[in-house]
C-alpha positions as CSV (number, residue, x, y, z in Angstrom):
1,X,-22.2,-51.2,10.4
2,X,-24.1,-48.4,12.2
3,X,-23.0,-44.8,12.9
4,X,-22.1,-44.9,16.1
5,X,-19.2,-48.3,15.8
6,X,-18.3,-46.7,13.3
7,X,-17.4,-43.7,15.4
8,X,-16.1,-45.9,17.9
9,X,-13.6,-47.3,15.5
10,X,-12.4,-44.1,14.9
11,X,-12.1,-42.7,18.2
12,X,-10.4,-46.3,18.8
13,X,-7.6,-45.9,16.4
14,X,-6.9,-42.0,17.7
15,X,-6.1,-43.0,20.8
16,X,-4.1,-45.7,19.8
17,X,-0.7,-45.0,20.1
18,X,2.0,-44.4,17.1
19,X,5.7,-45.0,18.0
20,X,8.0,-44.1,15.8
21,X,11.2,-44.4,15.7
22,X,13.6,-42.1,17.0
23,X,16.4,-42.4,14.6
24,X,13.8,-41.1,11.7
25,X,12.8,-38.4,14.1
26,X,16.3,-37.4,14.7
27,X,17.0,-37.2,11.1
28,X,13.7,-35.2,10.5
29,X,15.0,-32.3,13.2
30,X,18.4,-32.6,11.9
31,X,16.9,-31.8,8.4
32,X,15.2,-29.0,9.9
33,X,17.6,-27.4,11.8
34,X,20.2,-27.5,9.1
35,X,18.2,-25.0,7.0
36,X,17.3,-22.5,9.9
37,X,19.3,-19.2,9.5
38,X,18.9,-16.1,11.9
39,X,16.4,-13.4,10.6
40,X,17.3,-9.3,10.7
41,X,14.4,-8.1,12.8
42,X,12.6,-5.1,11.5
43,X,13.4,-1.9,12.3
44,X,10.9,0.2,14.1
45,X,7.7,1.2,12.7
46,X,8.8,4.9,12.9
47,X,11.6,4.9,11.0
48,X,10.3,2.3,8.5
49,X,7.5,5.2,8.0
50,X,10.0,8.0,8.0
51,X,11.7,5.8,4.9
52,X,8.3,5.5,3.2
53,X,7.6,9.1,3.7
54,X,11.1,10.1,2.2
55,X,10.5,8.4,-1.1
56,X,7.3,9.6,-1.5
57,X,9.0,13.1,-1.3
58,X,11.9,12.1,-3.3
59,X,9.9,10.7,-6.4
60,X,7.9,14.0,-5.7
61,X,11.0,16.0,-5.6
62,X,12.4,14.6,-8.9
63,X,9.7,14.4,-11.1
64,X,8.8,18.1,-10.4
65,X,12.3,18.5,-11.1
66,X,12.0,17.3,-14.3
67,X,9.0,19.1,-15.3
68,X,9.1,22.2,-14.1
69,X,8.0,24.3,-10.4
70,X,5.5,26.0,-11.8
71,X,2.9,25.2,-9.2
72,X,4.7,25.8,-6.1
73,X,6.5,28.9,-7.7
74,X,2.6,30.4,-8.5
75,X,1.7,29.7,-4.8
76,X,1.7,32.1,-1.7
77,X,3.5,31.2,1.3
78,X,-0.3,30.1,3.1
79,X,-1.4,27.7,0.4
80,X,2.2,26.0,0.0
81,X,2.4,25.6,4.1
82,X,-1.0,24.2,4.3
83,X,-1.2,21.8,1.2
84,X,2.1,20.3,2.3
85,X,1.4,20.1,5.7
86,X,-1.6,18.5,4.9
87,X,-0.1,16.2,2.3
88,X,3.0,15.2,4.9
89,X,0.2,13.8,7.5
90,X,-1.5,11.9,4.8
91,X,1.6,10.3,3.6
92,X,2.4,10.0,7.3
93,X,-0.7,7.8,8.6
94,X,-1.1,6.4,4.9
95,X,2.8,5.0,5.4
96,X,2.2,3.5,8.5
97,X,-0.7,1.8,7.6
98,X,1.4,-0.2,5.3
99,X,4.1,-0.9,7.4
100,X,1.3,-1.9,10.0
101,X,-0.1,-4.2,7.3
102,X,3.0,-5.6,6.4
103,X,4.2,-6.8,10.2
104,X,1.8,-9.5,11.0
105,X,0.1,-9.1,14.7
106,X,0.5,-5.0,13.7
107,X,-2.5,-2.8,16.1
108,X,-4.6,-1.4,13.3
109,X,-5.9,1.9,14.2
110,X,-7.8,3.0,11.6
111,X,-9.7,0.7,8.6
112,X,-7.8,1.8,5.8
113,X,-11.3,2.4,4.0
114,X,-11.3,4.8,6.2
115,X,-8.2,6.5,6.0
116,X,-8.5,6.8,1.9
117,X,-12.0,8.2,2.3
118,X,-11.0,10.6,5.6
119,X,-7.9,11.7,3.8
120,X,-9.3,12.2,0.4
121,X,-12.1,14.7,1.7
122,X,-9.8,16.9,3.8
123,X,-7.6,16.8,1.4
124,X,-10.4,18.2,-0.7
125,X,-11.8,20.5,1.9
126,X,-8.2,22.2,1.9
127,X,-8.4,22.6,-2.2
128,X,-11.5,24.0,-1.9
129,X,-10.7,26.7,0.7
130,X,-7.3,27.6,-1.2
131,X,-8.8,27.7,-4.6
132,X,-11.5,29.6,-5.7
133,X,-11.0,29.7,-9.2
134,X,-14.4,27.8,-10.8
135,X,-13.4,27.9,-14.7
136,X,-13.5,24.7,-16.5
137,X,-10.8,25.2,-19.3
138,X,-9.8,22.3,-21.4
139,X,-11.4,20.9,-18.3
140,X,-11.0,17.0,-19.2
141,X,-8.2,17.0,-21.6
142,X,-5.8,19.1,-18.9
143,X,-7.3,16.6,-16.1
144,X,-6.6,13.7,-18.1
145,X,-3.0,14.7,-18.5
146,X,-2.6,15.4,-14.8
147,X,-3.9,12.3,-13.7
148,X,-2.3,10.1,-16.0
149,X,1.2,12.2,-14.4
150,X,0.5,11.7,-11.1
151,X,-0.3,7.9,-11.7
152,X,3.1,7.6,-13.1
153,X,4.6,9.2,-10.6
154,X,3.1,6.6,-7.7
155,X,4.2,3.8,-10.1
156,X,7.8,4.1,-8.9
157,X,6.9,5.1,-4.9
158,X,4.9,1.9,-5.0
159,X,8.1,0.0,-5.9
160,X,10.4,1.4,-4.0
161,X,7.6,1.3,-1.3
162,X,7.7,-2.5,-1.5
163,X,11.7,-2.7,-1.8
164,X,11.8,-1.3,1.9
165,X,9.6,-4.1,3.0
166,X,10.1,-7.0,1.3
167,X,10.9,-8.9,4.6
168,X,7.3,-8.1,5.8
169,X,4.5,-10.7,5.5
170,X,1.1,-9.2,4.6
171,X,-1.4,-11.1,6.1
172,X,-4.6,-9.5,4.3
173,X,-2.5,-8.5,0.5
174,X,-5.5,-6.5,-0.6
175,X,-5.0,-4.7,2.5
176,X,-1.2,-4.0,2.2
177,X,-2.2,-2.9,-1.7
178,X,-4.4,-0.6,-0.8
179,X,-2.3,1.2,1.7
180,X,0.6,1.0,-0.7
181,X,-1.5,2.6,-3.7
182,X,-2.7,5.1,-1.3
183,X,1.0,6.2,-0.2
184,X,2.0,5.8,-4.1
185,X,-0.7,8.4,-4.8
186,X,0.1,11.0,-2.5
187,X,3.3,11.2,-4.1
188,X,2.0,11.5,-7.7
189,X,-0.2,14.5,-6.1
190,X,2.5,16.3,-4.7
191,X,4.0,16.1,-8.0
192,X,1.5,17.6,-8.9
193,X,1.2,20.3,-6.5
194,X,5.5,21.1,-7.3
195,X,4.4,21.2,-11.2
196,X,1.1,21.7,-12.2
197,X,0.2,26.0,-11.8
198,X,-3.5,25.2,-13.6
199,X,-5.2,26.9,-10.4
200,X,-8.7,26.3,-11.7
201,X,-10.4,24.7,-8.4
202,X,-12.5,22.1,-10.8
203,X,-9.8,21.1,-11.9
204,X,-7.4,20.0,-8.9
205,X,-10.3,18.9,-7.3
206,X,-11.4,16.5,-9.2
207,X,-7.9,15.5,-11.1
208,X,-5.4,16.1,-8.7
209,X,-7.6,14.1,-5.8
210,X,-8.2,11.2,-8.0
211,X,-4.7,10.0,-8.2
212,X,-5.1,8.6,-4.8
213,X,-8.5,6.8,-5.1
214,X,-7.2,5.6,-8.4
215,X,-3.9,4.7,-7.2
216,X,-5.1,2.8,-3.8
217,X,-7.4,0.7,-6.2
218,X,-4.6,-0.4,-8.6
219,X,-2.9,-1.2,-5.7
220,X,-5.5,-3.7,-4.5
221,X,-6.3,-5.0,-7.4
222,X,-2.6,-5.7,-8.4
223,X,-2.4,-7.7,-4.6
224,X,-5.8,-9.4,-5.7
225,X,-4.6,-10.3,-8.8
226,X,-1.0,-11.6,-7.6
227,X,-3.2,-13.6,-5.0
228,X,-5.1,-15.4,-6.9
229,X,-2.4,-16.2,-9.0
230,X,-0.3,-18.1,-6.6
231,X,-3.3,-19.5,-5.1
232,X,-3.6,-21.0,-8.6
233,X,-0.3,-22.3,-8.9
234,X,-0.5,-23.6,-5.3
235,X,-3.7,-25.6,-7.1
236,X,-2.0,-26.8,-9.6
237,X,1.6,-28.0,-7.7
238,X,-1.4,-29.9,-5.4
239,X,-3.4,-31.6,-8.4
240,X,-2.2,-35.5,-8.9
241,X,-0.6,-36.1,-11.9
């Protein structure tokens, strides 16, 4: 049999036609509509933002709490208004991001590549302006400390991040990771900025603005990683036996 009956035999039996019997295809949207249920819509962007924005600030809030105010206490009124000012419209854009990436069909307005790497360098340009200090003091065994802080700090905004929108569907998960590491991060470095009163510019330059680099890559990887492993399963549940 050549090629082309055989494409004939195929295109043949397409356009046959397949009746099927109405009582199974009652059953079938019978089966179906039984287990719909009305969904809660979303609320809006802006005040699923606002929410991400407030636990940022609480986690923030408490852990300097905790600590100590040491930082913000040791700052003039200048450097506190611009740092969290600055800080507030990074959280800001960084929160809806994610709530962009977690409502499928979402208008992206800025690659969040771009937003960590935008961010991060005015966030280090304001440093740098407010801090002029160029010691190095215990330079990697203080940095190591703050950094490890502020990463456990953006370990429970990332949670709770994820608690407010669990009913979202993240189309691209590395995306949404990334975005929700990035927004975790901020809040570890304003912890930071409540607690730590270790001025040298070195220092929060390099320490402080790691968190959020470091934090927005744990948070894609962890996505990656939580991919592939359903992916896998799905592989596996598909297999014959």
């Amino acid at each position: 049999m050549k090629d082309r009956e055989i494409d004939e035999v195929l295109k043949k039996a397409a356009q046959a036609p397949h009746k099927l019997d109405p009582a199974l295809l009652k059953r079938v949207a019978g089966s179906i509509e039984s287990s719909l249920r009305p969904v809660r819509t979303l609320p809006s962007t802006w005040v699923l933002t606002t929410g991400l924005v407030l636990i940022c600030a609480v986690v923030a809030l408490a852990g300097a709490a905790r600590a100590g105010f040491d930082g913000i206490e040791k700052m003039g009124v200048w450097e506190r208004a611009l740092i969290f000012s600055t800080l507030g419209i990074f959280a800001w854009v960084a929160g809806t991001e994610f709530v962009n990436e977690m409502i499928p069909g979402s208008r992206r307005r800025i690659p969040l590549g771009a937003l960590l790497g935008i961010g991060s360098v005015v966030l280090v340009g304001v440093f740098a302006l407010l801090f002029r200090d160029y010691r190095t003091d215990h330079f990697v065994s203080a940095g190591i400390v703050c950094l490890l802080t502020g990463l456990l700090h953006a370990i429970p905004a990332a949670l709770l991040s994820w608690l407010v929108l669990r009913r979202g569907f993240a189309v691209n998960s590395v995306s949404a990771g990334l975005a929700a590491g990035t927004l975790a991060g901020l809040a570890g470095v304003g912890m930071l900025e409540l607690h730590c009163a270790n001025f040298q510019a070195t220092h929060i330059l390099v320490w402080h603005t790691a968190v959020i680099p470091v934090s927005g890559g744990a948070g894609a990887f962890v996505a990656c990683a939580l991919r592939f492993r359903s992916g896998s399963r799905g592989l596996e549940r598909a297999a014959p036996r």
